[in-house]
C-alpha positions as CSV (number, residue, x, y, z in Angstrom):
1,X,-27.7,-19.0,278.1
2,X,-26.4,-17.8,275.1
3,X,-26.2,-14.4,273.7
4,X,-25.7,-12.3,270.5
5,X,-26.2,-8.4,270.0
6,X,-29.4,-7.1,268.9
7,X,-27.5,-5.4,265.6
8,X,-26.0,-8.3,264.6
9,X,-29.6,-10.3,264.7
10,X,-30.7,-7.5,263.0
11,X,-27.9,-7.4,260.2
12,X,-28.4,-11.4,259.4
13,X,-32.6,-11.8,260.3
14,X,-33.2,-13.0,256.8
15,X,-30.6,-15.9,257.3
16,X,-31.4,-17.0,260.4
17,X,-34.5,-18.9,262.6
18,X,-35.6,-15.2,264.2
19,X,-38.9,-15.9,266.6
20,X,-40.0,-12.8,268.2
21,X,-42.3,-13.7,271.7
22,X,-44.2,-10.1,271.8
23,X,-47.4,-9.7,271.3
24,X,-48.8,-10.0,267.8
25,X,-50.1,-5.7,268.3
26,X,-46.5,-5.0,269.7
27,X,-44.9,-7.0,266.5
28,X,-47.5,-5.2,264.4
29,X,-46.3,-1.6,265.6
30,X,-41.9,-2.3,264.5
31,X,-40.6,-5.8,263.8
32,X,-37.1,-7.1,262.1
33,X,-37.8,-7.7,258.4
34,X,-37.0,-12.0,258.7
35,X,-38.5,-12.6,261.9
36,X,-41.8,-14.4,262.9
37,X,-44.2,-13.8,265.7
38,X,-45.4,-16.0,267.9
39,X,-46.4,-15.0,271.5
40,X,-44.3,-16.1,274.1
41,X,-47.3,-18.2,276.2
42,X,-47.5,-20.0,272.9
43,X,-44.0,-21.1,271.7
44,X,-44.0,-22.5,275.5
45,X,-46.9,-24.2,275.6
46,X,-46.7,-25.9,271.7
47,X,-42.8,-25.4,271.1
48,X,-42.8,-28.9,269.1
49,X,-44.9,-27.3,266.1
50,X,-42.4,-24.4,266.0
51,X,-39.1,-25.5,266.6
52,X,-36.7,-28.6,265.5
53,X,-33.9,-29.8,267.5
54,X,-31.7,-29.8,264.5
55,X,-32.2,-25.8,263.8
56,X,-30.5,-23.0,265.7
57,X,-33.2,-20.1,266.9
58,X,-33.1,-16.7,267.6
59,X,-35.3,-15.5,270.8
60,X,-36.2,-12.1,270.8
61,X,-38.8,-9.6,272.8
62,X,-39.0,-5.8,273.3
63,X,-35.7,-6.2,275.9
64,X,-34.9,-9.6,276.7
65,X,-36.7,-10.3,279.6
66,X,-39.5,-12.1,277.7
67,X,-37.1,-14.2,275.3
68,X,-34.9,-15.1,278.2
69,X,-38.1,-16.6,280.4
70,X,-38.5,-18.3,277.0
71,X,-35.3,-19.7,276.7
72,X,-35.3,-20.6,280.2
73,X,-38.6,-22.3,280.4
74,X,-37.9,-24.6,276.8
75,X,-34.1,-25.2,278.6
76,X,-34.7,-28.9,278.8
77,X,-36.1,-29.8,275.7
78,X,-32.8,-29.7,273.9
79,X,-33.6,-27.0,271.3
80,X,-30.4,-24.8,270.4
81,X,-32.0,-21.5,271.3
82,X,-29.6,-18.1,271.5
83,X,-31.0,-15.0,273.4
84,X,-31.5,-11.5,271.6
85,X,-30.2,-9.4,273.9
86,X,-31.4,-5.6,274.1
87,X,-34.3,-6.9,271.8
88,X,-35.6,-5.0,269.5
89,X,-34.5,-2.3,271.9
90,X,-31.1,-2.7,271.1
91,X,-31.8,-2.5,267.1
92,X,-31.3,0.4,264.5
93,X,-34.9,1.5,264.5
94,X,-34.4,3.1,261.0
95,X,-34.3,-0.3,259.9
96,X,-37.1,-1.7,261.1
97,X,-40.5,-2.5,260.0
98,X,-43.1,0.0,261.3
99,X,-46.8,0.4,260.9
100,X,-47.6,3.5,259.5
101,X,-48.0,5.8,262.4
102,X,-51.5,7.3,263.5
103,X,-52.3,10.6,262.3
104,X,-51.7,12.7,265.7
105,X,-55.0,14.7,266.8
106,X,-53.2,17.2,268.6
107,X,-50.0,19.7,268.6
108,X,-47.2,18.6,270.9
109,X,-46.0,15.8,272.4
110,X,-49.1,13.7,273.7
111,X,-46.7,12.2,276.4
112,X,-47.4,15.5,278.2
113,X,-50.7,15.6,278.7
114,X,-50.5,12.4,280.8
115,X,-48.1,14.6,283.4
116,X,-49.6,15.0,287.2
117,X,-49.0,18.1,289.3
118,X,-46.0,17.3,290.7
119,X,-42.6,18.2,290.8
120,X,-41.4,14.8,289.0
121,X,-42.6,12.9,286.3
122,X,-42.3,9.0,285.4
123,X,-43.9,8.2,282.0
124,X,-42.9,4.1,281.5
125,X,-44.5,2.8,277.9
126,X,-45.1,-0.8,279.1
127,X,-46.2,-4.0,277.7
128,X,-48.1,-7.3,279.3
129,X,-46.4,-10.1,280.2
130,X,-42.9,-8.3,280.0
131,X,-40.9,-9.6,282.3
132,X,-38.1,-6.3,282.1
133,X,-41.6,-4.5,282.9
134,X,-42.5,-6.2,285.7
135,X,-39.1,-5.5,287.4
136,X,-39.2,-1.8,286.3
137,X,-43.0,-0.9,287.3
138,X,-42.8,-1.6,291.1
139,X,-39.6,0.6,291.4
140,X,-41.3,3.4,289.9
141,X,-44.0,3.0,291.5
142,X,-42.2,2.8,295.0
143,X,-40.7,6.3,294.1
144,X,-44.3,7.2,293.5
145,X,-45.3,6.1,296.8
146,X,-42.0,7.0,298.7
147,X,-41.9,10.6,297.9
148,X,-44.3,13.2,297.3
149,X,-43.4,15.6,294.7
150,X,-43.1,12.3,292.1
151,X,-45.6,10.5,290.6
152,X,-45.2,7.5,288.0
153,X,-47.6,7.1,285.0
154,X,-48.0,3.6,283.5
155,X,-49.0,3.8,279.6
156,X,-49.8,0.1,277.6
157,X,-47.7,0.7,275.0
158,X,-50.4,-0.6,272.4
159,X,-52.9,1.3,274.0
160,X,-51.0,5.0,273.6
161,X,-49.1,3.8,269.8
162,X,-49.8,7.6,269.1
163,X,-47.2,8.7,272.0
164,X,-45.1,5.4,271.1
165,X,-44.7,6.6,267.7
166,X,-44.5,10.4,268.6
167,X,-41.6,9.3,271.0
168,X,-40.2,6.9,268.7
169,X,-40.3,3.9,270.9
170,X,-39.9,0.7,269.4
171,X,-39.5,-1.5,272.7
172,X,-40.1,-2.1,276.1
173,X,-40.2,-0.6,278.9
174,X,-38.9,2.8,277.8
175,X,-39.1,5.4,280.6
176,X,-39.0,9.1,280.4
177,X,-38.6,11.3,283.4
178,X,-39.4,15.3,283.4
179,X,-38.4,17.8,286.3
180,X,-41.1,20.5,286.3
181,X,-42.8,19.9,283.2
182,X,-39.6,19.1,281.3
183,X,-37.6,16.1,279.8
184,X,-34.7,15.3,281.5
185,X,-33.8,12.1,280.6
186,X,-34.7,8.7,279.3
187,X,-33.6,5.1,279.0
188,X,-34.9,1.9,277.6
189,X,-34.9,-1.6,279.5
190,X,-34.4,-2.0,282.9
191,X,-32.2,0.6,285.5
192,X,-31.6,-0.3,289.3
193,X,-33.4,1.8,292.0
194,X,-29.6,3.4,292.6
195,X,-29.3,3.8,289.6
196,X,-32.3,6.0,289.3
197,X,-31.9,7.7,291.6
198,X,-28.3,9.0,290.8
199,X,-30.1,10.3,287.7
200,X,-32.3,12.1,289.2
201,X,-29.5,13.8,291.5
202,X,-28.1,14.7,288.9
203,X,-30.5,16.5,287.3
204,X,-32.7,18.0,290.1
205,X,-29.3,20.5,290.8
């Protein structure tokens, strides 16, 4: 499968074939000025009413998981389709397209309202049908289950766009951890169990 960095796509969107698979509310919240949307189950199911076999495409999601499923599945149709990787993730978000965020209700971060009385905090923005999700969610959830002073909180990330634009986060999954009320650390995309839990070694000193 081939690949090219999320900054260059971003750099030459308006000169290139850039389909973005997300959902049209995640497209809505911060797209690539150049791109068009259409949802991942879609392009699949009807790719000969988007794509020609003589044009070179650009597949992008919140990550990569989703574009790369896409990729995979139209593999034997012959189209000449290059993977977006990092997605929108990997992209100057100054630069992007937002929607005009939500007046916020309240002072503070909202993220922490949605902390549970425990020592450890997972807050994952997630999306459906992300495939990057789906490998992130059960790990977290595992760490959940595993230990008792951590709990994981799952938020839709069009469902909470107040806390997505609060937070800044333009793709998915982005995961923020807090020790004892407190942010710790955060990453976007996908992390290994070890690798997890090396971070939270090293900050739960």
């Amino acid at each position: 499968m081939k690949n090219e960095p999320a900054l260059w796509v971003q750099e030459n969107a308006e000169n290139i074939e850039l389909i973005d698979v997300r959902t049209p509310a995640e497209f809505a919240m911060s797209h690539v000025k150049g791109a068009i949307n259409v949802q991942k189950d879609e392009l699949i199911a009807n790719h000969a009413k988007y794509l020609e076999k003589d044009k070179a495409y650009y597949i992008m999601c919140g990550s990569g998981g989703r574009s790369q499923f896409t990729i995979t599945s139209l593999f034997s149709h012959g189209y000449n389709l290059t993977n977006v990787a990092e997605g929108i993730s990997g992209m100057d978000a100054s630069k992007l397209i937002m929607e005009a965020k939500p007046e916020t209700k309240k002072d503070g971060r909202l993220i922490l309202e949605h902390l549970k009385d425990t020592k450890m905090n997972f807050v994952i923005l997630f999306a459906e049908n992300c495939g990057t999700c789906d490998m992130l969610k059960p790990i977290l959830e595992s760490l959940d289950e595993r230990y008792k002073d951590v709990s994981t909180i799952a938020l839709k990330i069009t469902d909470f766009q107040e806390i997505a634009s609060q937070e800044n986060v333009v793709g998915t999954p982005t995961t923020f951890a807090f020790i004892e009320g407190k942010e710790v650390f955060n990453f976007k995309g996908y992390l290994p169990e070890t690798e997890i839990l090396k971070k939270i070694q090293e900050h739960n000193k």
